[in-house]
C-alpha positions in Angstrom: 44.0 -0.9 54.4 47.0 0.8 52.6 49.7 -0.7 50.9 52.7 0.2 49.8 53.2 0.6 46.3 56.9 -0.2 44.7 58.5 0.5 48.4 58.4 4.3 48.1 57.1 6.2 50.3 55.5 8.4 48.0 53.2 6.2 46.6 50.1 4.6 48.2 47.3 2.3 46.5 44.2 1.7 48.3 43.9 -2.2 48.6 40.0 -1.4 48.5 38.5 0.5 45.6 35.5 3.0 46.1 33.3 0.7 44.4 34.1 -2.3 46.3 33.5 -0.2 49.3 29.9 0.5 48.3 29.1 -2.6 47.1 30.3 -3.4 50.8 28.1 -0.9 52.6 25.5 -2.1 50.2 25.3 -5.3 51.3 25.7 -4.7 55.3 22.6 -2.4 54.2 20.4 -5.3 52.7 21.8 -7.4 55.7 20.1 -4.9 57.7 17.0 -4.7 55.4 16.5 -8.5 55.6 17.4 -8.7 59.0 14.5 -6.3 59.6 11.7 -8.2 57.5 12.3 -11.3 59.2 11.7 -9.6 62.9 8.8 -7.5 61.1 7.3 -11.0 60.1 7.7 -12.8 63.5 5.7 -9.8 65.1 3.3 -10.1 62.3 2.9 -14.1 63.4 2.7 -13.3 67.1 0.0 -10.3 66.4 -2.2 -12.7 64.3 -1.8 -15.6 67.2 -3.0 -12.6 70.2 -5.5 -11.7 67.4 -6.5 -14.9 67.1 -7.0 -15.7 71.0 -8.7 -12.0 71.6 -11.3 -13.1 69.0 -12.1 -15.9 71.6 -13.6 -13.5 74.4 -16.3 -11.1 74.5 -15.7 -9.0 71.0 -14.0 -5.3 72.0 -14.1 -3.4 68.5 -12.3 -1.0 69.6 -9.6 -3.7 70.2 -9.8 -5.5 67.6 -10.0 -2.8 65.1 -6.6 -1.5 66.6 -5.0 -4.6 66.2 -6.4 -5.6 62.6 -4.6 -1.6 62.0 -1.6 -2.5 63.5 -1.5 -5.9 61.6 -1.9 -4.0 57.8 0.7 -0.6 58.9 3.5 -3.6 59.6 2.4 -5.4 56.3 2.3 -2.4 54.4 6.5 -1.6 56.4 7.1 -5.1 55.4 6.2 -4.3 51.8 8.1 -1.4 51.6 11.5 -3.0 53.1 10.4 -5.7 50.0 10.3 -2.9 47.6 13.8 -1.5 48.9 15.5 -4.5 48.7 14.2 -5.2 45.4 14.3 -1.9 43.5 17.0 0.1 45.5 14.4 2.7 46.4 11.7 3.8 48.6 8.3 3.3 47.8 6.6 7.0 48.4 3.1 6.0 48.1 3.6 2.9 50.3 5.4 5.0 52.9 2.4 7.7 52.4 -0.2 4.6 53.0 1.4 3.6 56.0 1.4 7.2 57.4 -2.1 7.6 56.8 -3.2 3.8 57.9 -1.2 4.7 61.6 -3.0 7.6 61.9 -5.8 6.6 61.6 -5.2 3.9 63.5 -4.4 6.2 66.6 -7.5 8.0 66.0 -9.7 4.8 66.0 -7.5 3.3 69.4 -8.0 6.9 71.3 -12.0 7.5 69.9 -12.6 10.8 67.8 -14.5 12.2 70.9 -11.9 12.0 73.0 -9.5 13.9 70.7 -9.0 17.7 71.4 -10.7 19.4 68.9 -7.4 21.5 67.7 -5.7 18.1 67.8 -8.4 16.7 65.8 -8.0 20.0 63.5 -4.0 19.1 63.0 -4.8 15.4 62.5 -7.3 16.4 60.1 -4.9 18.7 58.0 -2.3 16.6 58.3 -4.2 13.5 56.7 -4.7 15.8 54.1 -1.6 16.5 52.9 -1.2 12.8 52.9 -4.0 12.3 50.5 -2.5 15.3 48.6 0.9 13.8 48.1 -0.6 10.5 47.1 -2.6 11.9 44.7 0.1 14.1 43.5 2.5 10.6 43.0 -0.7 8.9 41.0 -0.7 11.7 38.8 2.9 12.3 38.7 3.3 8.3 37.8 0.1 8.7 34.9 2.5 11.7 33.5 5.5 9.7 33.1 3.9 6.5 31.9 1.7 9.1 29.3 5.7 10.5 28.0 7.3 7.5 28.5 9.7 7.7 31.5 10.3 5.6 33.9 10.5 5.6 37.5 14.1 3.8 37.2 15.9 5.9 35.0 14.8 8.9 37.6 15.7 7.7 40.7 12.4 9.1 42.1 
């Protein structure tokens, strides 16, 4: 990794620069990223073929209803990896939607009378704050369309 520079021992030069290193890491990273929307999109295939077959028998909504959920959180994860690799960021109202989709998700699989009510209290604030960030981000994205920033030249 080192190299030495006019045979003194003095002086060392790096072979690799910083930014090369990045742009390095940065690409193992979308590597990664890509690696994890194609499994994301094989479990969305196999999901729709078991949703699919389960619509076959005797309709369970409770079932079904779960697995529809489960089907529109990994669409809504595969969208945000999209939105990653594309923009360099995270999406925070996607990752606020899927939040609130899997909890509610959770609530529909277990049945709302079957929550503890202080559980049902926490889930209840905590859905929420959800809603509160995502308004805050609509509002926060109307402000800085209205002045004329954008998102990009942020970083947000």
């Amino acid at each position: 990794m080192f190299k030495i520079w006019n045979n003194s021992p003095n002086q060392w030069k790096i072979l690799v620069s910083r930014e090369q290193i990045v742009h390095y890491l940065e690409t193992v990273q979308d590597l990664i990223v890509i690696l994890l929307c194609i499994g994301l999109f094989s479990i969305m295939l196999i999901r729709m073929g078991e949703l699919f077959f389960s619509l076959m028998h005797p309709l369970q909504f409770q079932a079904i209803t779960s697995d529809i959920l489960f089907l529109l959180i990994l669409v809504e994860l595969f969208r945000l990896l999209i939105i990653y690799l594309q923009e360099r960021r995270i999406s925070v109202g996607v990752a606020v939607e899927v939040s609130i989709v899997s909890t509610l998700r959770e609530v529909i699989l277990r049945g709302v009378v079957e929550i503890p009510n202080t559980q049902l209290w926490a889930i209840c604030g905590f859905l929420v704050v959800l809603g509160g960030l995502l308004l805050v981000r609509t509002i926060q994205g109307r402000i800085f369309k209205t002045i004329g920033f954008s998102e990009k030249n942020l970083h947000i």
